[in-house]
N, C-alpha and C positions, 0 to 999 in steps of 0.2 A: 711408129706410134703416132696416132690422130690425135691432134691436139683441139678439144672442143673450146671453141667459144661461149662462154657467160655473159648472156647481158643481162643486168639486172635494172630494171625498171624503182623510176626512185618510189612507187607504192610496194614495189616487191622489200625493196631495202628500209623503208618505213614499216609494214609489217612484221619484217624481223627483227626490226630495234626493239618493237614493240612487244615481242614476245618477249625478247631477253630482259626487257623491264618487267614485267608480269613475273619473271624466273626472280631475278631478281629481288622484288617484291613480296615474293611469296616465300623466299629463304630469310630476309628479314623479318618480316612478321612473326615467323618459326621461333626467331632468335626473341624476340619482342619476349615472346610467351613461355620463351626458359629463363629467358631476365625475370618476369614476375614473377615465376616460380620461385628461384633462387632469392629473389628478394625477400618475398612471402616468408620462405624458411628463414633465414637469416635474422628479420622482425620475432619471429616465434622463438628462434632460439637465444635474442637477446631479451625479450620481452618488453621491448620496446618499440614504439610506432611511430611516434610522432617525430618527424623530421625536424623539428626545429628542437629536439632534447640535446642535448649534449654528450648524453649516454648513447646516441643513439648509434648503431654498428656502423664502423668507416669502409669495412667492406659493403653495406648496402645503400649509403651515400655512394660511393662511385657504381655499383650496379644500377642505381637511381639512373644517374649522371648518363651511361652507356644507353641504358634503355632511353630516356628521353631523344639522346642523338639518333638512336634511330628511328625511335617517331618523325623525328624532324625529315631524314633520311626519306623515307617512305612517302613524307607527303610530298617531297618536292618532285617526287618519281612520279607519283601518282598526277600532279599537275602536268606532268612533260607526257606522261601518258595521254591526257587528255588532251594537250596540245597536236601529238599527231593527227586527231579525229576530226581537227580545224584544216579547213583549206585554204588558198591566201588570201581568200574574203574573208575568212574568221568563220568560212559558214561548215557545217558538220556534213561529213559522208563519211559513210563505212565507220560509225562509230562502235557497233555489233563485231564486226570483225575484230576490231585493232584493241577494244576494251573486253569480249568475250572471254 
């Protein structure tokens, strides 16, 4: 059996970080938008909205809670995304590629 050699070039392995963040990214956001769903319901079937009520559902304060972390989640990704598209001048190449 021939054993191949791999060499991965560090823009080869920057572009693949880069996608699994995109992956990443994109299965959060997913979640984001069944968090508001669920919340949505949750408001309607307590009929209640305002976060600051007392009545308001303890299951959609922590669905709150979840979805905001993942906002948070999302943009620090979305930053580190942009980070790879810097070079070690700070100056941009291949930012089409790596953010596409």
């Amino acid at each position: 059996m021939k054993h191949h050699r791999h060499f991965a070039t560090a823009g080869n392995v920057k572009l693949r970080e880069a996608s699994k963040i995109r992956i990443l990214i994109t299965d959060l956001d997913r979640r984001v938008r069944i968090l508001d769903r669920d919340i949505t319901t949750e408001e309607e079937f307590a009929g209640v909205f305002d976060h600051f009520d007392p009545a308001y559902p303890i299951l959609a304060r922590t669905l709150v809670a979840r979805r905001d972390n993942l906002k948070d989640t999302i943009a620090a990704l979305e930053k580190r995304l942009v980070s790879f598209a810097l070079g070690p001048e700070g100056v941009a190449f291949e930012y089409d590629v790596i953010c596409a």
